[in-house]
Each structure stands twice: as structure tokens, then as C-alpha cells.
BAGU-487770 format. One record per residue (C-alpha): residue in one letter; residue number from 0; x, y, z. Coordinates in Angstrom, 2 decimals, m for minus. Layout:
% residues N
['A', NUM, [X, Y, Z]]
...
***
This chain:
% residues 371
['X', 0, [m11.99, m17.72, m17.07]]
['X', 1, [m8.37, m18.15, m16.03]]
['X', 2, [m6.81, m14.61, m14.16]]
['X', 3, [m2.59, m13.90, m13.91]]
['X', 4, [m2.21, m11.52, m11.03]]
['X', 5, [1.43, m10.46, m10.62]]
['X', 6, [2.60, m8.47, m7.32]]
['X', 7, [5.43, m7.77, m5.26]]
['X', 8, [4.36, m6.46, m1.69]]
['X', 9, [1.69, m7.11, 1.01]]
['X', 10, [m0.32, m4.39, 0.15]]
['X', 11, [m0.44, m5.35, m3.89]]
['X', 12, [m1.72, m8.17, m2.71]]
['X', 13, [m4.30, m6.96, m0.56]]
['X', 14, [m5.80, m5.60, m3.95]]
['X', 15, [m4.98, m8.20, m5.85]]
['X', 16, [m7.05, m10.46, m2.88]]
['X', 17, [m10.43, m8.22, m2.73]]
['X', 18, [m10.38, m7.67, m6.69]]
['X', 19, [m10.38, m11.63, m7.31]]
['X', 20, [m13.15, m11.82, m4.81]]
['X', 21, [m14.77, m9.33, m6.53]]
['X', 22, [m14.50, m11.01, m9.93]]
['X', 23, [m15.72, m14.43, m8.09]]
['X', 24, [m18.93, m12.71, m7.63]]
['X', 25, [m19.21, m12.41, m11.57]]
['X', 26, [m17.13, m15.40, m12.71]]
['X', 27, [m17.87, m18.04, m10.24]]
['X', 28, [m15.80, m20.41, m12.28]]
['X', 29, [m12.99, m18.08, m12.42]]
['X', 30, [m9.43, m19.22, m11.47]]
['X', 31, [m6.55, m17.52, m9.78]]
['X', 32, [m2.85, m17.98, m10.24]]
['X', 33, [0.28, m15.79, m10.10]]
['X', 34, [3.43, m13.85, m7.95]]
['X', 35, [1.90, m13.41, m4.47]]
['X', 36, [3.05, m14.67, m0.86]]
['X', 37, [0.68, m15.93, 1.94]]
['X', 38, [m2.31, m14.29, 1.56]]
['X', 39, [m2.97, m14.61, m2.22]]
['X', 40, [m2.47, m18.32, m0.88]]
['X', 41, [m4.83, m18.51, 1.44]]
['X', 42, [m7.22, m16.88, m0.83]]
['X', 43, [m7.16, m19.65, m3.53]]
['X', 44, [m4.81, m18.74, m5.94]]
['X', 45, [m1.49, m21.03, m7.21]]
['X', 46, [1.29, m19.22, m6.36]]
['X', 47, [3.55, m19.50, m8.93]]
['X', 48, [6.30, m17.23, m7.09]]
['X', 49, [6.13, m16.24, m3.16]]
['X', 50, [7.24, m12.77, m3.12]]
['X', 51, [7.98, m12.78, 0.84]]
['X', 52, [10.94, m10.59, 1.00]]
['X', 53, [11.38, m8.68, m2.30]]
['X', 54, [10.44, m5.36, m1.29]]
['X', 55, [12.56, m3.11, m1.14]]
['X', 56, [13.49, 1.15, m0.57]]
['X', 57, [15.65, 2.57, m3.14]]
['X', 58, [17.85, 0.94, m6.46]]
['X', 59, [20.48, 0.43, m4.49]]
['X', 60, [18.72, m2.24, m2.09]]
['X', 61, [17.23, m3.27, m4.85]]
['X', 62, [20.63, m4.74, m6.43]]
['X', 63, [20.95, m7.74, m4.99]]
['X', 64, [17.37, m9.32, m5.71]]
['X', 65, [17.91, m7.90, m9.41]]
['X', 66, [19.46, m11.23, m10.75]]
['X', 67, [16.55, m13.32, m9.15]]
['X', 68, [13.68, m11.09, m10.15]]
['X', 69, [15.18, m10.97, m13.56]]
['X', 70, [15.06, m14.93, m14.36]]
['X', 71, [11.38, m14.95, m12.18]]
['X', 72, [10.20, m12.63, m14.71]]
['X', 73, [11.45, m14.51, m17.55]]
['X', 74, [10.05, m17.55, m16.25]]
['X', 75, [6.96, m16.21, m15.67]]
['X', 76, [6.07, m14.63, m19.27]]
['X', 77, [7.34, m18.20, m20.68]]
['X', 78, [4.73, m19.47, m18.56]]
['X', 79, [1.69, m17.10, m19.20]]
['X', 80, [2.97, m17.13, m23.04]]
['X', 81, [2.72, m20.45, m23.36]]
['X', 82, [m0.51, m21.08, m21.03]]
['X', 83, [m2.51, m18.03, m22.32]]
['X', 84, [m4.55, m16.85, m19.46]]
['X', 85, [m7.63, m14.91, m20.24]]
['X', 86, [m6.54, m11.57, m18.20]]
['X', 87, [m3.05, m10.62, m17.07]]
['X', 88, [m3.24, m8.57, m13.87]]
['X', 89, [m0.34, m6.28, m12.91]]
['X', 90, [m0.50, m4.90, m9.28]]
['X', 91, [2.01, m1.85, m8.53]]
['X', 92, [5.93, m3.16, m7.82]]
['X', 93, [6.22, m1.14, m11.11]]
['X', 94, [9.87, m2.06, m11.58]]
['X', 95, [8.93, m5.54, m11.93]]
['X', 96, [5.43, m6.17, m13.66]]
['X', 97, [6.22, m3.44, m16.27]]
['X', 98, [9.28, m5.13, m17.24]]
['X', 99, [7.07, m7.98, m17.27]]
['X', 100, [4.54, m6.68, m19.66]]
['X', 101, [6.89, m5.62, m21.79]]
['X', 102, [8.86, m9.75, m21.91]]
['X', 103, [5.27, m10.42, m22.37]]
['X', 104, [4.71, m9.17, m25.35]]
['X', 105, [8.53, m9.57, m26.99]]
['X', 106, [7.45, m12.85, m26.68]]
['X', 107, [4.30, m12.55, m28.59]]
['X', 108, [1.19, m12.65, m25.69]]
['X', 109, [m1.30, m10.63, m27.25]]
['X', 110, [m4.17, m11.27, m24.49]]
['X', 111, [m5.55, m8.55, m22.30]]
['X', 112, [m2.64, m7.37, m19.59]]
['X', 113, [m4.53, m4.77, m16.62]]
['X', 114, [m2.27, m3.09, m14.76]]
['X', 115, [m3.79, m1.83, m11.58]]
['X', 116, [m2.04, 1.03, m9.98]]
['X', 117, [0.39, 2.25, m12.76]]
['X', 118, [3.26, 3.84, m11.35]]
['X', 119, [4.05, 7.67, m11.80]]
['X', 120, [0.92, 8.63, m10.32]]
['X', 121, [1.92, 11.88, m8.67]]
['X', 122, [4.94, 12.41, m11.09]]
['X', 123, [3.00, 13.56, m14.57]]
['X', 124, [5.98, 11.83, m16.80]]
['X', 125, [4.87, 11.67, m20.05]]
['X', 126, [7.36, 9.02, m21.36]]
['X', 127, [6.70, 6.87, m18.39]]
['X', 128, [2.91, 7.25, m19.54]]
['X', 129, [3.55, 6.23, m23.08]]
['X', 130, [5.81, 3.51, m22.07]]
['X', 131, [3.11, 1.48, m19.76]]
['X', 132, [0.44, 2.10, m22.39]]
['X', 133, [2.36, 0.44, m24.93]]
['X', 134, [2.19, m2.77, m23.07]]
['X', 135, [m0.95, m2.63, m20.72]]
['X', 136, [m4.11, m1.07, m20.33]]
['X', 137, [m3.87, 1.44, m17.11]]
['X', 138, [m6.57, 0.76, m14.45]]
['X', 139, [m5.67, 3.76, m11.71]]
['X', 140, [m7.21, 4.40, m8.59]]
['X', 141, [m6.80, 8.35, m8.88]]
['X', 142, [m8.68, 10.66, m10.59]]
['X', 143, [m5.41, 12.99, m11.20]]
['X', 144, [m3.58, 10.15, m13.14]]
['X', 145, [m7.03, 9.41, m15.01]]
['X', 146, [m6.61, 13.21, m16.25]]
['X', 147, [m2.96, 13.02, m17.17]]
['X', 148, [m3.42, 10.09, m19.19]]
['X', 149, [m6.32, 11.12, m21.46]]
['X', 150, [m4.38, 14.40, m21.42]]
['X', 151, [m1.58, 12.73, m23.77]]
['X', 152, [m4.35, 10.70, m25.96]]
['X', 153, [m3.47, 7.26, m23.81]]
['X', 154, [m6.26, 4.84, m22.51]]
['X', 155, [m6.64, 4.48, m18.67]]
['X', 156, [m9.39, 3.59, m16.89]]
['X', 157, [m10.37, 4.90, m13.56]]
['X', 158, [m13.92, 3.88, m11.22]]
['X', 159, [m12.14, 4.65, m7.84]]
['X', 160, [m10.16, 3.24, m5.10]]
['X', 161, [m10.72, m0.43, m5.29]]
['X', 162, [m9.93, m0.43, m1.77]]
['X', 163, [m12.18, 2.26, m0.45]]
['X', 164, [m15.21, 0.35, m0.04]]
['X', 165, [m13.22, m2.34, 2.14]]
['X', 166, [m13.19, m0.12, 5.24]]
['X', 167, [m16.21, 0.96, 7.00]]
['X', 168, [m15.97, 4.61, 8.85]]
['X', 169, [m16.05, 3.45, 12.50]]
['X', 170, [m18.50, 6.11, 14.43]]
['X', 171, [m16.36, 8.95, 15.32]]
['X', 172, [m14.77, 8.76, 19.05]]
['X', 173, [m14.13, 11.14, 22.21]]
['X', 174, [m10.37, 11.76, 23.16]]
['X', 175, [m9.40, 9.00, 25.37]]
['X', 176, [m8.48, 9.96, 29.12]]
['X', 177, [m5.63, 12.19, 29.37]]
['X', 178, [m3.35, 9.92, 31.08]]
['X', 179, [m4.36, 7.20, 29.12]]
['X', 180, [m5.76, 5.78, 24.85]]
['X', 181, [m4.40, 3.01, 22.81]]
['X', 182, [m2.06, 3.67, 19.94]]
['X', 183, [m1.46, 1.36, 17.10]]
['X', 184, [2.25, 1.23, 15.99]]
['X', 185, [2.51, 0.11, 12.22]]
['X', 186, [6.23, 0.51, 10.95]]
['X', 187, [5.70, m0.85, 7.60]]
['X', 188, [6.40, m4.06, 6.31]]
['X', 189, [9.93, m3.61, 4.71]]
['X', 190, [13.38, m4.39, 6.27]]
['X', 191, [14.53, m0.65, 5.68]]
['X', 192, [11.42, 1.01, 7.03]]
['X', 193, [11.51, m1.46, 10.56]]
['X', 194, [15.18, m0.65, 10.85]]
['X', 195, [14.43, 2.80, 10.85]]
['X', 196, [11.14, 3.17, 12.18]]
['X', 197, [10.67, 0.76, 14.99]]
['X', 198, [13.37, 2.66, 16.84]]
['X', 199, [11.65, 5.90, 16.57]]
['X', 200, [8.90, 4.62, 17.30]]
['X', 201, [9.49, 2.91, 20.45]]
['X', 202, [10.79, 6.05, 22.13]]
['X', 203, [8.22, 8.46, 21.05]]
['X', 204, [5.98, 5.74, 22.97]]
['X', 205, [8.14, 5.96, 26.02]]
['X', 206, [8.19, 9.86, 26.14]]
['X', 207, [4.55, 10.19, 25.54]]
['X', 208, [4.33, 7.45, 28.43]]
['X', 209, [5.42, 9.93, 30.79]]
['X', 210, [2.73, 12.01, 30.10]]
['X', 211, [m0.15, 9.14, 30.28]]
['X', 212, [1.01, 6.84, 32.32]]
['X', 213, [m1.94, 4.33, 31.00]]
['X', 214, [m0.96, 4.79, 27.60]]
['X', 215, [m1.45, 1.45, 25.66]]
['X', 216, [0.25, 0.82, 22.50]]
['X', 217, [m0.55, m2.45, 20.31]]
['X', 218, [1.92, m3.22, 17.24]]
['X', 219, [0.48, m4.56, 13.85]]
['X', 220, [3.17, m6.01, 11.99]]
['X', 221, [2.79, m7.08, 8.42]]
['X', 222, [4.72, m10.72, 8.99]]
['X', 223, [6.50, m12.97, 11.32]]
['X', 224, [9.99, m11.11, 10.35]]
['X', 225, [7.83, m7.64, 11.73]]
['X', 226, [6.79, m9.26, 15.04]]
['X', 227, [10.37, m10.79, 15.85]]
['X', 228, [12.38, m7.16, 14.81]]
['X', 229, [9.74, m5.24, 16.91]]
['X', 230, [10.66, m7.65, 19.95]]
['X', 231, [13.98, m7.73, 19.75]]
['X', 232, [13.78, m4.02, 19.67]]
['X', 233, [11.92, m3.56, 22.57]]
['X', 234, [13.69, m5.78, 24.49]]
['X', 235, [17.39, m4.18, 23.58]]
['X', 236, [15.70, m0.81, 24.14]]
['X', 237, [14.19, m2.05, 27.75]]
['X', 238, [10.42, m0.78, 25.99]]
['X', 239, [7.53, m2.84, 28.23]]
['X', 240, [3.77, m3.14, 28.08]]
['X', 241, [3.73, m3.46, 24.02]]
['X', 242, [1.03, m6.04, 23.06]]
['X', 243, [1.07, m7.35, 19.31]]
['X', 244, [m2.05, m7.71, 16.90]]
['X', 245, [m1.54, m9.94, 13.07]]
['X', 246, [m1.74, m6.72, 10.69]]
['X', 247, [m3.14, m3.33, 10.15]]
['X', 248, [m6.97, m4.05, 10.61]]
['X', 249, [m6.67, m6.03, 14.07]]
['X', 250, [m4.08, m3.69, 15.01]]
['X', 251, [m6.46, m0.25, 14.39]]
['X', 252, [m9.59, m2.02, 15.67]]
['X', 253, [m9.49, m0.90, 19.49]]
['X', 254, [m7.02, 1.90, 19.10]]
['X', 255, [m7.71, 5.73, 19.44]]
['X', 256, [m5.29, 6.80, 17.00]]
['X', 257, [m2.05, 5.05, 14.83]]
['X', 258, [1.60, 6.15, 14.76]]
['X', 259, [2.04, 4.80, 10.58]]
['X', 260, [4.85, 4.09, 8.26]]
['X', 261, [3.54, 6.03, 5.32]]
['X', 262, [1.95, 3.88, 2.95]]
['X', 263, [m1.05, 1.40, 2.04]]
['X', 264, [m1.87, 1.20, 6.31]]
['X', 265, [m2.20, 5.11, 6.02]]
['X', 266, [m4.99, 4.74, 3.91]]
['X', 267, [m6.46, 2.02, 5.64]]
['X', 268, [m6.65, 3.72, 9.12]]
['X', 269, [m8.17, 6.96, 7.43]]
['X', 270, [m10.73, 4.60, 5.83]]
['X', 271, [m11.64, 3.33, 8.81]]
['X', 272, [m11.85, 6.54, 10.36]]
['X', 273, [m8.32, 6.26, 13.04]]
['X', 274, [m7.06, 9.67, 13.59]]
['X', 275, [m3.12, 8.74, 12.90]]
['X', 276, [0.52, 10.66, 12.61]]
['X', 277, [2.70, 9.24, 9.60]]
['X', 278, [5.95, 9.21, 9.06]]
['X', 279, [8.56, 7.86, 6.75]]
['X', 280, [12.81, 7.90, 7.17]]
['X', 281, [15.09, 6.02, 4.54]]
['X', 282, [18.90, 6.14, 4.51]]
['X', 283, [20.49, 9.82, 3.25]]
['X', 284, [21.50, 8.10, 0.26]]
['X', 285, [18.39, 7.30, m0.56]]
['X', 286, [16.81, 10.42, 0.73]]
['X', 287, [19.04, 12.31, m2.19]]
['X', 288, [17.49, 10.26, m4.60]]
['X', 289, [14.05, 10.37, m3.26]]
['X', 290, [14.45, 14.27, m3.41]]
['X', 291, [14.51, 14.31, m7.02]]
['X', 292, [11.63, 12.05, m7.55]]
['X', 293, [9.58, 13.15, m5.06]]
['X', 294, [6.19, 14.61, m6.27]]
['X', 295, [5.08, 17.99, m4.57]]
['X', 296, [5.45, 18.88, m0.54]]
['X', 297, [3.62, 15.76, 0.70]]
['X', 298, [4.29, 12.07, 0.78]]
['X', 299, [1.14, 10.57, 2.66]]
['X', 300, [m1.58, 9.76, 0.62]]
['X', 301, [m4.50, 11.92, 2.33]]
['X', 302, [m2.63, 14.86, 1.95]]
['X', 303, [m1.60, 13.76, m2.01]]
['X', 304, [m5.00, 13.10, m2.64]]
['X', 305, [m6.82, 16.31, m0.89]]
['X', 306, [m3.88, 18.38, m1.69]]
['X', 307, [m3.29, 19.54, 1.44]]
['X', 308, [m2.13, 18.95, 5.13]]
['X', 309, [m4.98, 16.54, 6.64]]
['X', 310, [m2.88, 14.38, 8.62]]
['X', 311, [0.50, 15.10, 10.19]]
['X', 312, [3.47, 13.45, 8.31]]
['X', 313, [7.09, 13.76, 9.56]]
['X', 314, [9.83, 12.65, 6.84]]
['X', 315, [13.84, 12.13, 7.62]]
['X', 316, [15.16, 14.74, 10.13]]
['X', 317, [11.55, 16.06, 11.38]]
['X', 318, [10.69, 12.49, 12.53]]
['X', 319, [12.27, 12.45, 15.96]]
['X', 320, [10.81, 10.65, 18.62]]
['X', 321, [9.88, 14.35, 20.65]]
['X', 322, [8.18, 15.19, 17.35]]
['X', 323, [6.29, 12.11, 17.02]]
['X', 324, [5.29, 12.17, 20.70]]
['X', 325, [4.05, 15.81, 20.14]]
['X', 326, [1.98, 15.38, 17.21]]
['X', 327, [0.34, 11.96, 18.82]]
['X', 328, [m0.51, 13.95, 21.66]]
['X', 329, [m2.31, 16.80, 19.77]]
['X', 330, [m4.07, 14.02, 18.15]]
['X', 331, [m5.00, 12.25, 20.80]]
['X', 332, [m6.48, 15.32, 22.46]]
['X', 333, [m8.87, 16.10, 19.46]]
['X', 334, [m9.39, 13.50, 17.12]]
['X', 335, [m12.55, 14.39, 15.58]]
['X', 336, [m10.30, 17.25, 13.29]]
['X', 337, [m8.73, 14.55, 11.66]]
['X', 338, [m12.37, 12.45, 11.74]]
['X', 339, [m14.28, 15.18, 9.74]]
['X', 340, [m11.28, 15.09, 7.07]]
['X', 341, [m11.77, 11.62, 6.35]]
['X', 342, [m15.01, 12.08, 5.39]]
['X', 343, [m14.09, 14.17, 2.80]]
['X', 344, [m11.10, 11.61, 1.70]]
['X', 345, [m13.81, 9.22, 1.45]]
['X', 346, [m15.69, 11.10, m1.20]]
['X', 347, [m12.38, 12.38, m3.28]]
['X', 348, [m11.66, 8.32, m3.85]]
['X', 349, [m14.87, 8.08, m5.41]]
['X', 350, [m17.91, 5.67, m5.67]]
['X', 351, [m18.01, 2.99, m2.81]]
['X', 352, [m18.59, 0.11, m5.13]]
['X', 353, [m15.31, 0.93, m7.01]]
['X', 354, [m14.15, m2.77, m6.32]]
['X', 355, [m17.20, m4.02, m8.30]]
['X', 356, [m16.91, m1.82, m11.29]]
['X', 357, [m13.25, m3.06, m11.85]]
['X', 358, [m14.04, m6.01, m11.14]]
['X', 359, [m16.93, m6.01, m14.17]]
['X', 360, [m14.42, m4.14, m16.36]]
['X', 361, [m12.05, m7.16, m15.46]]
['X', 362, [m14.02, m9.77, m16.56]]
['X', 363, [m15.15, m8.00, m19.75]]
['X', 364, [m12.15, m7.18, m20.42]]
['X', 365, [m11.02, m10.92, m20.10]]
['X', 366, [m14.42, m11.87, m22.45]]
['X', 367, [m13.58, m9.15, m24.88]]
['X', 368, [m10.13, m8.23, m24.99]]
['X', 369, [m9.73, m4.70, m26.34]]
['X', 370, [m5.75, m4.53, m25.97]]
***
């Protein structure tokens, strides 16, 4: 069977990666194509596009790739009209693979089209809803946006968060020494969130210095472009003693807690059981249009998914570097609170083979197209 997975961002394609391994497992014959960057490469697939560098924060960034993506997408849907792959597989970047779907079938595709992580999750817009459903068959990875769906009569199908059975709960650990512990620093992967975060983040790592003079913190970067901003950084800012690790995982592996741009690596590090403070600070600009978009009181998704506070988040004016240091610290002196939280994250994501049941319903669904 032939698979078209479409994404935008590193961590689309860190699903996109473990759900083609999963459907390996089924179809060993099965081959991979589509949008991805460097590791979709490196896990097989023909990349069609390389997506390194079109994520973005906000409509207004967005403008200038909005001529490219528009003729990428066109190309694309020529292409998978024309070579008919057995299963279309949209990951998030909603903007784009939506659009996509939609090209897809003006132009008369009529195969299967998944699209994993539908966007709108926390927002309940039942026009939105209709719209993807038109085009694609919903796979989400939240029980809340399974609910809304069947709600309004729309298909969706939901076996949990393919990525929660990629992470293994590390045994819970004592607070490190008071004057010392290793903290991860993950900033996030776009331009706008390292211009704004890597500052902040640098200080907060200086002032909480003072108080443990031992204090180790090791940065995970998503790329190259990461690594080199959080240098030059750190050496404009006259911020020592940082040692570098490729990504979230390596990054996480030895630390005692994470300082994290909110996002995909927030999940990951409360997967793996890392006690961790996010935060999250975009332009005002964008901030006013965020405010109007923005679903409920939280942003992180632990506290989204348990509906509550279960890990400290600091957004726009609240994330200064005092407040950052502050909230590592009370972390750092009892991390089991945030341990015993986790546990209970775990279970709200549901079943821990949740990659392997979308990965059947994948490969059925490319068999026996229902769409």
C-alpha cells in the first residue's frame, strides 16, 4: 500500500514518523512519501516538499510564505490526484493540509484522506467541524473533540494519543541538591518563539544560578537554526556553562526538571515523567489576536487535558525571568507533585497501544476506503 503524509512542523512529523512505523508493522510492503523535513527523511519516506522553516506564530508571519505554500499545495494535490495513493494522511498545520484536502477533492481524488489532529480541538466551532468533515475523515487524539464531533452527527475517530505510548514514565526522582539539578531548556522550534524565549530563558537561568551555584542547564533545540540562535544568545548575553543535547528526548534524559516552550515537548517531558514550568510569549499583536481565539484559562496541554492547573504555565507579561526562576525553584524542591499528576495525564490520553489501533484503522482504512 502506498501512504501521503502531509505536515508542516517538527512535531507533525514526529507523529507522522511513529504512525508509519506503526503501519510497517501491519503493511510491511507499505510505502511512504509526502511534505516532511529531515526526519520523515531519515525514516524512509520521499520527501516530496522539506518543510524546514514554514512554521510560523500568527497570520501575519504567516504572509510571506503564503504565495509558496499556495503553489506547494497545488502541486501537491496534482501529484496525489494523478498518482492515487491508497491513504492520504494530514498531520495538524491545519491552515495548510485542510486547504489541501479541500484542492484534493476540487480536483476529483476520491481515495481515503485521514487527518490526524484536526484543528479546533479546544475551540468547539461547529462550522470549522463541518468544514474538515466534508473533506477528511477526523482521527483526534482527544476524547473532548471525539464528543464534539459525534455531538453535531460528524464522523471522527478517536483510540488515544498516538504519542502516549512513545514515552516511558522514568521512576519518579528526589529533589536534586539545593545548590545544585540539571534543567533542560527547550524554547520551541519556531523563529518567533526563540526570539522571545531564549532571552527569558537565559536569565531566569542566571538568577536561579545565584541560588545553586551547581545548577546545570542543557538546551535541546529542535534544529541547527535552534543551536546557533541559543549561542549567539548566550554569548551576547555573557550566559556560561550551557551544554547542548540534539532535541527534546536527549535533552530531558538526565535532567531534574524542563523550563518548555508550550507545545508538543510539554507533552513529551510529562510523558516521560520531567517535572517542567511552561511558558509561551508572542508579539502584542499577536497576543490580541490570540486573545480571541484562545480556548478557556489554560494554554499547556496537561492543564487542557485535566482541566486544571497541573503544571505551572506563564504566558506574555507573567513570563519574566524572576517568575520563571521562582516557579523552577518550587519545582525543583518537590518534584514528585508534579510526578503523581502525570500519572493521571497518562490515563486521561487513553490506552497505551493508541499508536497501534490507528495504525490498524490506517491500513483498513487504506484497504477499504469508507470516505
Amino acid at each position: 500500500m502506498r501512504y501521503f503524509f502531509s505536515t508542516g512542523e517538527p512535531s507533525g512529523e514526529l507523529t507522522a514518523v511513529a504512525l508509519a512505523e506503526a503501519i510497517a508493522r501491519r503493511d510491511p510492503q507499505a510505502r511512504f512519501e509526502g511534505i516532511g523535513s529531515s526526519r520523515m527523511r531519515a525514516a524512509g519516506f520521499r520527501i516530496r516538499h522539506d518543510t524546514s522553516g514554514w512554521a510560523s506564530i500568527g497570520p501575519v508571519s504567516a504572509l510571506p510564505r503564503i504565495p509558496k505554500l499556495l503553489f506547494i499545495g497545488l502541486e501537491t494535490a496534482a501529484i496525489i490526484a494523478v498518482s492515487k495513493p491508497d491513504l492520504v494522511v494530514l498531520v495538524d498545520f491545519g491552515a495548510f493540509n485542510v486547504r489541501l484536502a479541500k484542492v484534493l477533492r476540487a480536483f476529483g481524488f476520491r481515495g481515503p484522506i485521514l487527518d490526524v489532529y484536526p484543528p479546533g480541538t479546544w475551540l468547539d466551532d461547529p462550522k470549522r467541524a463541518r468544514e474538515i468533515a466534508r473533506v477528511a475523515l477526523p482521527l483526534t487524539a482527544f476524547a473532548h473533540q471525539r464528543d464534539f464531533f459525534l455531538s453535531l452527527g460528524l464522523p471522527i475517530a478517536f483510540f488515544g494519543h498516538p504519542l502516549a505510548s512513545r514515552y516511558a514514565m522514568r521512576p519518579p526522582r528526589a529533589a536534586p541538591p539545593p545548590d545544585g539539578g540539571t534543567i533542560a531548556l527547550l524554547p520551541g522550534s519556531r523563529r518567533g518563539e526563540l526570539h522571545y524565549h531564549v532571552p527569558l530563558l537565559l536569565r531566569a537561568y542566571e538568577l536561579l544560578k545565584t541560588q545553586r551555584p551547581h545548577l546545570r542547564v542543557v538546551a535541546g533545540p529542535a534544529d541547527e537554526m535552534g543551536e546557533r540562535y541559543i549561542k549567539e544568545i548566550a554569548a551576547r548575553e555573557n550566559v556560561t556553562g550551557l551544554s547542548f543535547a540534539a532535541g527534546t528526548t536527549r535533552a530531558i534524559s538526565g535532567a531534574d526538571a524542563a523550563w518548555v516552550s508550550s507545545g508538543t515537548a510539554v507533552l513529551e517531558c510529562a510523558l516521560s515523567g520531567v517535572p517542567l514550568v511552561a511558558l509561551y510569549v508572542i508579539s502584542p499583536h499577536l497576543e490580541r489576536y490570540a486573545q480571541r481565539v484562545r480556548a478557556g484559562r489554560f494554554i499547556a496541554l496537561p492543564n487542557l487535558v485535566m482541566a486544571r492547573r497541573i503544571v505551572p504555565e506563564l504566558i506574555q507579561e507573567q513570563a519574566t525571568p524572576e517568575h520563571l526562576a521562582d516557579e523552577m525553584e518550587r519545582v525543583l524542591r518537590d518534584p514528585a507533585r508534579q510526578y503523581s499528576e502525570f500519572l493521571a495525564l497518562r490515563e486521561a490520553l487513553g490506552p497505551a497501544d493508541a499508536i497501534e489501533r490507528c495504525a490498524a484503522f490506517a491500513v483498513e482504512l487504506a484497504k477499504n476506503p469508507k470516505h
